[in-house]
LOROMAR-971079 format. One record per residue (C-alpha): residue number from 1; x, y, z; chain; residue in one letter. Coordinates in pm, 1 decimal. Layout:
BEGIN
<doza><pos>NUM</pos><u>X</u><v>Y</v><w>Z</w><unit>A</unit><code>A</code></doza>
...
END
This chain:
BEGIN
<doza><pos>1</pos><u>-2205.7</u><v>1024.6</v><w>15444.8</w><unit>A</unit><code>X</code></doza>
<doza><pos>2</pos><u>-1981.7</u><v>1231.2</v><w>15649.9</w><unit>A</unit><code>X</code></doza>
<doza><pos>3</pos><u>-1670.9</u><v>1378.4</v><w>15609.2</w><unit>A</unit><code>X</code></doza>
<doza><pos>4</pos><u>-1508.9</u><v>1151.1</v><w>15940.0</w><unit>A</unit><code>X</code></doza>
<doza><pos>5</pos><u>-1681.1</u><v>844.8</v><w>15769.2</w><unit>A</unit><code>X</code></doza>
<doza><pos>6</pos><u>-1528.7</u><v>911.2</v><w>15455.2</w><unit>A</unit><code>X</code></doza>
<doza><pos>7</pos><u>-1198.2</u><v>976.4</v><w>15589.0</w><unit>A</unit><code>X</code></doza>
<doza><pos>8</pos><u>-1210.7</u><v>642.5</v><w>15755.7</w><unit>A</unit><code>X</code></doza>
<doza><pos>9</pos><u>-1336.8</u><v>448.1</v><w>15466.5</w><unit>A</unit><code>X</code></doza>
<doza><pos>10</pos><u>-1065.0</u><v>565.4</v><w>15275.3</w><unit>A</unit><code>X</code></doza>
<doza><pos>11</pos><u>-768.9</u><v>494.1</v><w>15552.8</w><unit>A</unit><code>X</code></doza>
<doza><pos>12</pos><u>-941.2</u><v>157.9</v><w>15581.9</w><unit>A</unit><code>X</code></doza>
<doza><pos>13</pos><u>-951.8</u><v>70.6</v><w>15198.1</w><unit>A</unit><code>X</code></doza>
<doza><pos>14</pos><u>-587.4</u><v>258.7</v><w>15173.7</w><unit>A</unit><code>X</code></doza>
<doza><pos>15</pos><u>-448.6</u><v>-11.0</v><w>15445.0</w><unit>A</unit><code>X</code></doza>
<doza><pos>16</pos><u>-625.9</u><v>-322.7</v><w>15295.8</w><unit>A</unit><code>X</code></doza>
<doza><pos>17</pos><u>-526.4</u><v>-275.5</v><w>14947.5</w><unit>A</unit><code>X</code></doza>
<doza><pos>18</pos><u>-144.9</u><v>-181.5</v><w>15063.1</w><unit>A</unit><code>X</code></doza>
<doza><pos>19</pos><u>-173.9</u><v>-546.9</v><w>15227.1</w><unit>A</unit><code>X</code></doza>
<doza><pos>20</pos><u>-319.2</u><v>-723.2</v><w>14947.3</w><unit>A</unit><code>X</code></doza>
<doza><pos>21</pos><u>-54.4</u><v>-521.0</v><w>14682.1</w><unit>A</unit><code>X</code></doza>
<doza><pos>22</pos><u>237.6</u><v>-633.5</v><w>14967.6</w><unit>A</unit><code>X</code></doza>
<doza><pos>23</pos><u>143.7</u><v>-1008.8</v><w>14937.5</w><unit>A</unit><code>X</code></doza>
<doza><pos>24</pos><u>43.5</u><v>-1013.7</v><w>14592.3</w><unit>A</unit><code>X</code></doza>
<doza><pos>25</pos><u>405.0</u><v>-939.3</v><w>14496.3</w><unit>A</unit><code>X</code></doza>
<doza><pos>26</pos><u>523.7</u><v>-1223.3</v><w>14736.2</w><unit>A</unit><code>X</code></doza>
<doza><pos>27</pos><u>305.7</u><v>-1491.5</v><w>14569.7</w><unit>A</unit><code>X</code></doza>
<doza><pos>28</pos><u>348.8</u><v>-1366.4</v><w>14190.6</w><unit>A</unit><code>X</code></doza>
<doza><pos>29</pos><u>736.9</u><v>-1380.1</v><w>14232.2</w><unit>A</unit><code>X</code></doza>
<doza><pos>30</pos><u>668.5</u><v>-1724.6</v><w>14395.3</w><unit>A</unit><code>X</code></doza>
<doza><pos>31</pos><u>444.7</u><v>-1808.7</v><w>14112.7</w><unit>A</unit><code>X</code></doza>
<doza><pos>32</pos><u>682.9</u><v>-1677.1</v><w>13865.3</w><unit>A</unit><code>X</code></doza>
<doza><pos>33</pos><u>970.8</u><v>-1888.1</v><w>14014.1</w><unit>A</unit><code>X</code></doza>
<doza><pos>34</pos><u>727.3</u><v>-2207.2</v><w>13983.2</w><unit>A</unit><code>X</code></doza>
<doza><pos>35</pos><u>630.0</u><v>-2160.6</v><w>13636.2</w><unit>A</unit><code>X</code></doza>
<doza><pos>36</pos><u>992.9</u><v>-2069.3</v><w>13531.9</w><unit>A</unit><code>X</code></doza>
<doza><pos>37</pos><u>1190.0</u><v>-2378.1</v><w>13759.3</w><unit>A</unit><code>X</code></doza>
<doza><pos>38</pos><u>899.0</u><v>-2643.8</v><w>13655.5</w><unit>A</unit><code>X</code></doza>
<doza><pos>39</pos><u>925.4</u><v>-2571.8</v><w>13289.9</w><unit>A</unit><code>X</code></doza>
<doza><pos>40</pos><u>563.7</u><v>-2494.0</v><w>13328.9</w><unit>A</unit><code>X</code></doza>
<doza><pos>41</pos><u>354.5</u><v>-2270.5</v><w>13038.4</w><unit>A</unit><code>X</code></doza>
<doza><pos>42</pos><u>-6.9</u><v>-2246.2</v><w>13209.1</w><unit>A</unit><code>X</code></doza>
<doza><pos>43</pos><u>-212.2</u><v>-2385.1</v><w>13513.9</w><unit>A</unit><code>X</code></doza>
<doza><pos>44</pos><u>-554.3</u><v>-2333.3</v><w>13578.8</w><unit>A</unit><code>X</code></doza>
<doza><pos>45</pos><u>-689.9</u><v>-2197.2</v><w>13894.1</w><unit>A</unit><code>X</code></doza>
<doza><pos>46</pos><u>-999.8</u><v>-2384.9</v><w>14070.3</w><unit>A</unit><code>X</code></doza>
<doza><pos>47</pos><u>-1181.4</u><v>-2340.8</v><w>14367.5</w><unit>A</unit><code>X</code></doza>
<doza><pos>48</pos><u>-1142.6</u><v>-2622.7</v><w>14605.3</w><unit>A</unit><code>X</code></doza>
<doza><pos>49</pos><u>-1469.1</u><v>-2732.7</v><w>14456.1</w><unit>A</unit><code>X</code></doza>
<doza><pos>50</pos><u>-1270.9</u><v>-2753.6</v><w>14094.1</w><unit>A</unit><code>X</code></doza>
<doza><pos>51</pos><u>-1463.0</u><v>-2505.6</v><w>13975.3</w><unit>A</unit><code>X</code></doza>
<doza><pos>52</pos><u>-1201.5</u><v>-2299.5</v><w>13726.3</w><unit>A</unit><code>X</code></doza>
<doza><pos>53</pos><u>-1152.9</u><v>-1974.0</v><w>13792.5</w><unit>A</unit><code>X</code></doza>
<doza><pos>54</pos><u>-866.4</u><v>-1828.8</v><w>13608.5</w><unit>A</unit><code>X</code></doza>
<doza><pos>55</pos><u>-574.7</u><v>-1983.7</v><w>13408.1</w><unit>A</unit><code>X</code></doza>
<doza><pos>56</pos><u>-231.0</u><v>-1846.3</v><w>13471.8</w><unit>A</unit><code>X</code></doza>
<doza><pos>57</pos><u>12.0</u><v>-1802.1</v><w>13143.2</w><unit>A</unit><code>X</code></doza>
<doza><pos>58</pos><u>371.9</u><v>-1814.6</v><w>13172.3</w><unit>A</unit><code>X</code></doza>
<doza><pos>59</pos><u>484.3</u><v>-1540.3</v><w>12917.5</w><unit>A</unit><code>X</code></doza>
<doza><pos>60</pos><u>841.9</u><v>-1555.4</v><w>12791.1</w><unit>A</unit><code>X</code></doza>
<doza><pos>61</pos><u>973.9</u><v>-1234.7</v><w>12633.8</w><unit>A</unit><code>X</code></doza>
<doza><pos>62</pos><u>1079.9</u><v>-1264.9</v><w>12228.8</w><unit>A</unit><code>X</code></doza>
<doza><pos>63</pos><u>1445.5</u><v>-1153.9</v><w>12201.6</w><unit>A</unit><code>X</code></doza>
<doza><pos>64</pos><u>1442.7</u><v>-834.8</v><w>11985.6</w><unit>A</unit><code>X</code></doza>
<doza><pos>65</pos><u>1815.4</u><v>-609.7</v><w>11840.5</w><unit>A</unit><code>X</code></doza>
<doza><pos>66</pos><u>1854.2</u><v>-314.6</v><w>12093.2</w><unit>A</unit><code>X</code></doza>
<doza><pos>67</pos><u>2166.1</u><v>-108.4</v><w>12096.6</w><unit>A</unit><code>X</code></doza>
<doza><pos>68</pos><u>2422.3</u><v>-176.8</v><w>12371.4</w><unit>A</unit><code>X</code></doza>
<doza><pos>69</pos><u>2685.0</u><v>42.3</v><w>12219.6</w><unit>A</unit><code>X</code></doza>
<doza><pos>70</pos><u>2574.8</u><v>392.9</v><w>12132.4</w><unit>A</unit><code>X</code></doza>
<doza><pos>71</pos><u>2906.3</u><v>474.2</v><w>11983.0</w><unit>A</unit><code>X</code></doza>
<doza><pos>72</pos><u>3016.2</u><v>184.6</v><w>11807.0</w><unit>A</unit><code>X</code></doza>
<doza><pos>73</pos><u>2662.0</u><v>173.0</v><w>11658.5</w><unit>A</unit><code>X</code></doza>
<doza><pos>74</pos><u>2719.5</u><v>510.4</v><w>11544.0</w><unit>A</unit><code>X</code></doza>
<doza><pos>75</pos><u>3052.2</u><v>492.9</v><w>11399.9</w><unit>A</unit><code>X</code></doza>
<doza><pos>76</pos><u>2915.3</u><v>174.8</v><w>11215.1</w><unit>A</unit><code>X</code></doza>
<doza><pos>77</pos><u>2614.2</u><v>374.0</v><w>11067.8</w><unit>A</unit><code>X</code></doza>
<doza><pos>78</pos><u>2887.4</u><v>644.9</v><w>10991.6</w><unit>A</unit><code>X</code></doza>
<doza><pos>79</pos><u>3088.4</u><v>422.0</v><w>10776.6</w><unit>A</unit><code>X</code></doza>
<doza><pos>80</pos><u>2810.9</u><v>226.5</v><w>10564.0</w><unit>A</unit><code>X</code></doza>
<doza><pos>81</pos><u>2530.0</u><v>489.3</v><w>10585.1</w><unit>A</unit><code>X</code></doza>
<doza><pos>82</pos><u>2639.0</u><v>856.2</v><w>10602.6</w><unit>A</unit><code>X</code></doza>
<doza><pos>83</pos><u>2346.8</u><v>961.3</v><w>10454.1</w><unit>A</unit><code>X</code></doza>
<doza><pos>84</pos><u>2108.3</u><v>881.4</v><w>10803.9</w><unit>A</unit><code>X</code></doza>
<doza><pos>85</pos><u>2377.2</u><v>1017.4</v><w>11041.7</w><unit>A</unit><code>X</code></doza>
<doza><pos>86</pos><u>2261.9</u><v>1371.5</v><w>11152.0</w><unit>A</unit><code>X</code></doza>
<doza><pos>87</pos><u>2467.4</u><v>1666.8</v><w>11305.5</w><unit>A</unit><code>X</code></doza>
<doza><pos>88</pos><u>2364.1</u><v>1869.5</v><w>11535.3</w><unit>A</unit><code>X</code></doza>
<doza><pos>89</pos><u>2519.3</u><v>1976.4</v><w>11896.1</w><unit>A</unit><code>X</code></doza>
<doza><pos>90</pos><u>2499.8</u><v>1604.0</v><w>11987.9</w><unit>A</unit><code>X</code></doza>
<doza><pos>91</pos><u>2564.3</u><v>1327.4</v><w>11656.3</w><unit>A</unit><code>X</code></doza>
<doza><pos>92</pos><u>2316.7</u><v>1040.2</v><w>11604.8</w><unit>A</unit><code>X</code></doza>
<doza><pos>93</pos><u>2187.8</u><v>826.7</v><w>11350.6</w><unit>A</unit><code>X</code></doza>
<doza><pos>94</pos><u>1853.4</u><v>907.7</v><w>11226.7</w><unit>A</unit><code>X</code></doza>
<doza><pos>95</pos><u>1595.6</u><v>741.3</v><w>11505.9</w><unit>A</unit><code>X</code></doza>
<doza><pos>96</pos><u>1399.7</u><v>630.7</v><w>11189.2</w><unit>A</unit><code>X</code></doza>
<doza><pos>97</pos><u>1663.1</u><v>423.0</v><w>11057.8</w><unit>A</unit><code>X</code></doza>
<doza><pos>98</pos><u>1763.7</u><v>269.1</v><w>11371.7</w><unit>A</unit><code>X</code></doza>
<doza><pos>99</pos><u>1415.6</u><v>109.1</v><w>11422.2</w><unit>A</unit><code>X</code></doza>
<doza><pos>100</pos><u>1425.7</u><v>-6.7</v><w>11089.7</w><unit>A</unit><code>X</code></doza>
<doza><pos>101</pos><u>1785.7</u><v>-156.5</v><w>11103.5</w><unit>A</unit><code>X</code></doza>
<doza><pos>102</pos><u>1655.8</u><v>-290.4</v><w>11469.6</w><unit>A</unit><code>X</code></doza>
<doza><pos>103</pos><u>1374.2</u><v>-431.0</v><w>11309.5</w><unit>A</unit><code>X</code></doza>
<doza><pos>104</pos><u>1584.4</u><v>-598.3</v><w>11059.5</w><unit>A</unit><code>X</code></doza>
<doza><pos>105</pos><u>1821.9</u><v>-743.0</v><w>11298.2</w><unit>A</unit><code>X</code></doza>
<doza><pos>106</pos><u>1519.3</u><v>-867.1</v><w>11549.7</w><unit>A</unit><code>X</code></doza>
<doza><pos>107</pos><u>1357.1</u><v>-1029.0</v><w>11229.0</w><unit>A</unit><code>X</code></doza>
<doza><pos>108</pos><u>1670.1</u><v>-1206.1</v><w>11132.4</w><unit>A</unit><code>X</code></doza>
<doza><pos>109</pos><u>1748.0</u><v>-1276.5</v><w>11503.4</w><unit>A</unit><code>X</code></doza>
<doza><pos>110</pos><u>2104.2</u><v>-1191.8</v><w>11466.5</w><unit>A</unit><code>X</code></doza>
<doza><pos>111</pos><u>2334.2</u><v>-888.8</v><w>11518.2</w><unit>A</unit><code>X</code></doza>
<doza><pos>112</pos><u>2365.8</u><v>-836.2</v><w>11106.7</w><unit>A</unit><code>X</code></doza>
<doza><pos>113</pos><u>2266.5</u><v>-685.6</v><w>10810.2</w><unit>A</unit><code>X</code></doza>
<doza><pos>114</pos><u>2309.2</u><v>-777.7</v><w>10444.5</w><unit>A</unit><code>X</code></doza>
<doza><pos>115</pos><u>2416.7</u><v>-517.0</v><w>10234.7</w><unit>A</unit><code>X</code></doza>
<doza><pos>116</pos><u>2109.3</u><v>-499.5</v><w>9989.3</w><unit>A</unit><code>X</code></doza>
<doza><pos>117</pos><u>2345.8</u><v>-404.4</v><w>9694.1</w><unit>A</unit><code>X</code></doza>
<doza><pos>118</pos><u>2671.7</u><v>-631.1</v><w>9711.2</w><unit>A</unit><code>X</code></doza>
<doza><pos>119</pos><u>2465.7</u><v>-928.9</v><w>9920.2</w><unit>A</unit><code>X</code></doza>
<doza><pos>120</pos><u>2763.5</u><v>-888.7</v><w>10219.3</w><unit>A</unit><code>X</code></doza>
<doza><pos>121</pos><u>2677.3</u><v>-947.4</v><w>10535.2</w><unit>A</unit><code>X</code></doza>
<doza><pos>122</pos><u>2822.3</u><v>-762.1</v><w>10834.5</w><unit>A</unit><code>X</code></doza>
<doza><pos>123</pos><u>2771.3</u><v>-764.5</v><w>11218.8</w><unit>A</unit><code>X</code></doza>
<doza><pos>124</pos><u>2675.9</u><v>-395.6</v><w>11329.9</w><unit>A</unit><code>X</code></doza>
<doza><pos>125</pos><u>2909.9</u><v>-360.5</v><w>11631.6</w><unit>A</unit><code>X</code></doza>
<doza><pos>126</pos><u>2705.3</u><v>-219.8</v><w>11939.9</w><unit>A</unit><code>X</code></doza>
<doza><pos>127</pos><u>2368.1</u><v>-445.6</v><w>11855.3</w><unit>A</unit><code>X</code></doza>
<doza><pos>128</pos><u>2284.8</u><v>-722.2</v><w>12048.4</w><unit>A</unit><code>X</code></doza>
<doza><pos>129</pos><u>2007.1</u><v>-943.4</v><w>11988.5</w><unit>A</unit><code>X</code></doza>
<doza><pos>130</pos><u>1866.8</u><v>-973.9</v><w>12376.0</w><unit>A</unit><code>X</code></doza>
<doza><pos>131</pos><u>1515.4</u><v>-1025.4</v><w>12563.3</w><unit>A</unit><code>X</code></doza>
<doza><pos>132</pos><u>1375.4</u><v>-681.1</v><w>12616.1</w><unit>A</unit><code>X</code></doza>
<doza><pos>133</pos><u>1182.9</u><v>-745.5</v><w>12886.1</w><unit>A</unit><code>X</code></doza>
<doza><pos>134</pos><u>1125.8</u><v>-985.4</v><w>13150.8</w><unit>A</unit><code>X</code></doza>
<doza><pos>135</pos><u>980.2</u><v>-1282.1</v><w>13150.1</w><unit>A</unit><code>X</code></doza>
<doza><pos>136</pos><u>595.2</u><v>-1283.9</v><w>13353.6</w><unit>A</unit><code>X</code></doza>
<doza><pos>137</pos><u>288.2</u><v>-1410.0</v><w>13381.1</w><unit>A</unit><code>X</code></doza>
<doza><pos>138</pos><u>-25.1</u><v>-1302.3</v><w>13352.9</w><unit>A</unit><code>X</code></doza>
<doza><pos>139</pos><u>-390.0</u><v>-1399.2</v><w>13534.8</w><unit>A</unit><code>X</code></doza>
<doza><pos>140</pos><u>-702.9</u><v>-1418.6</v><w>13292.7</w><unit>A</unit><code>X</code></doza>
<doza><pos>141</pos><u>-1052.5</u><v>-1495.0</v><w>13463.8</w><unit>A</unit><code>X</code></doza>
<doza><pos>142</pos><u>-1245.8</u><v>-1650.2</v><w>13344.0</w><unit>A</unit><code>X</code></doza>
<doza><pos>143</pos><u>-1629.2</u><v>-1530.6</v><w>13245.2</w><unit>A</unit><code>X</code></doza>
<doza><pos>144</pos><u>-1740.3</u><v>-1570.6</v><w>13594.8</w><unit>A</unit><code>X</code></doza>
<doza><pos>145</pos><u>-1432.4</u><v>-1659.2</v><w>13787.3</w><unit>A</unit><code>X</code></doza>
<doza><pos>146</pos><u>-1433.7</u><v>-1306.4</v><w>13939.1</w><unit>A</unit><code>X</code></doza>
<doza><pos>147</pos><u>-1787.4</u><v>-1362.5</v><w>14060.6</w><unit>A</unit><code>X</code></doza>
<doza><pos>148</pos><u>-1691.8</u><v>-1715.3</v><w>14203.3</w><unit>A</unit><code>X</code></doza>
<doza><pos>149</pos><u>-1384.6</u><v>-1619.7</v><w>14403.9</w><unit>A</unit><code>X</code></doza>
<doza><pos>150</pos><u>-1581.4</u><v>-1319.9</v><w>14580.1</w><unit>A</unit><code>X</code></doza>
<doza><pos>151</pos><u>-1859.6</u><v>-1555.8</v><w>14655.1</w><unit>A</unit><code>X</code></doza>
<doza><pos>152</pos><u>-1600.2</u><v>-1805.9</v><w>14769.9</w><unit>A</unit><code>X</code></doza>
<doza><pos>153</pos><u>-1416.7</u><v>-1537.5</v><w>14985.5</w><unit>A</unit><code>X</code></doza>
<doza><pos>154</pos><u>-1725.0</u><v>-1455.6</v><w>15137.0</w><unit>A</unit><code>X</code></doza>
<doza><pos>155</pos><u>-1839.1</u><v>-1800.7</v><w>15228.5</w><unit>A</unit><code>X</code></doza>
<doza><pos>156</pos><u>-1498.6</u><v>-1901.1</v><w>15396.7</w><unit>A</unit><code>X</code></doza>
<doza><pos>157</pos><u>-1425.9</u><v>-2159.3</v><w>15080.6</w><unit>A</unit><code>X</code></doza>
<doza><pos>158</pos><u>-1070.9</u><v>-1927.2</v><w>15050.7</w><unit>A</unit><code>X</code></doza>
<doza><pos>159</pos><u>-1003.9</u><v>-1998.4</v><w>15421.0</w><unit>A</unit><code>X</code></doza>
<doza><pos>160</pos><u>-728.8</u><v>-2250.7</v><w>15344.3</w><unit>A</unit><code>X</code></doza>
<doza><pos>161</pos><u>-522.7</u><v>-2006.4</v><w>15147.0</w><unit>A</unit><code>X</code></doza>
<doza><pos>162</pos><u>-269.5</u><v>-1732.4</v><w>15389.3</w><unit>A</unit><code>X</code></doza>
<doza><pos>163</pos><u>-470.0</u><v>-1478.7</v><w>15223.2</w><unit>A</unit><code>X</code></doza>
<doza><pos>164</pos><u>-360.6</u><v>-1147.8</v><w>15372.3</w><unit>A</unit><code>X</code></doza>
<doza><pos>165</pos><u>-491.9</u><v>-1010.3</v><w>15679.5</w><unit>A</unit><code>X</code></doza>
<doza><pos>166</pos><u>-451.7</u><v>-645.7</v><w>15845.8</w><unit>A</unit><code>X</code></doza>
<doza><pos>167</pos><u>-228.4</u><v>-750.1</v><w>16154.8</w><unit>A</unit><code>X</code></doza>
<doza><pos>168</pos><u>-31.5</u><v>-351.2</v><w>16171.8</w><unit>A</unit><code>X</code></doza>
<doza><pos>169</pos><u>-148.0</u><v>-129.9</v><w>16536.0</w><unit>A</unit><code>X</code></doza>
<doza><pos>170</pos><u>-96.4</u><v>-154.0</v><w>16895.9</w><unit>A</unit><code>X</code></doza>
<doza><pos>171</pos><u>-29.1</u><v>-454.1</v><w>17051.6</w><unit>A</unit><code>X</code></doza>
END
């Protein structure tokens, strides 16, 4: 293969996948709205056959403590635990004990911590127990769908669908 040949293959492949990437984010944030407004966890995807292909999973994310308030977090960990507050240029608490307060807080699923001595439980101001990421789906194949949707792409069973086409150039 040629240099020219190459260079076109790749322009070519470059174009198609920046079309297919374009509408896949269209339909995902559709799909994503769907799942979300119809209260919906998974859906299958068949061929118009009803041959299964893949099955779709709504994933919502677990709320977990992360620190909103850098300062009032640290003036908290100054007060009840001196000891994992370190000085330097810059004051922080010790990153170790922050994931394992955080981890605390997330397991508890509230903004507190119980004082393991006097059994007193206190909010820890600049914590808030909040998802930490959004919420998504995901696409799983199945064993063959993979093989099934290219063989239905290439026989025109896909037709119905506004799959993407390459529509950029002169008029």
């Amino acid at each position: 293969m040629n240099i020219q040949q190459l260079a076109l293959e790749e322009a070519a492949l470059k174009t198609l996948a920046d079309t297919v990437l374009d509408r896949l984010k269209v339909v995902k944030a559709e799909m994503q709205e769907a799942l979300t407004t119809g209260g919906v966890g998974r859906v299958d995807a068949a061929l118009p056959d009803g041959t299964k292909v893949a099955t779709i999973s709504r994933t919502d994310p677990k709320p977990a403590a992360v620190v909103v308030d850098a300062d009032a977090f640290l003036a908290w960990v100054r007060a009840n635990s001196p000891h994992n507050i370190v000085s330097r240029l810059v004051t922080e608490v010790r990153p170790a004990y922050t994931t394992a307060l955080l981890a605390e807080m997330t397991a508890a699923g509230t903004a507190e911590v119980s004082d393991k001595e006097t059994g007193v439980v206190e909010e820890v101001p600049g914590v808030e127990i909040r998802a930490t990421r959004s919420t998504t789906h995901s696409v799983r194949p199945t064993k063959t769908g993979r093989d099934q949707i290219a063989e239905a792409w290439r026989t025109g069973a896909l037709a119905h669908l506004p799959l993407p086409q390459i529509t950029g150039g002169a008029a």
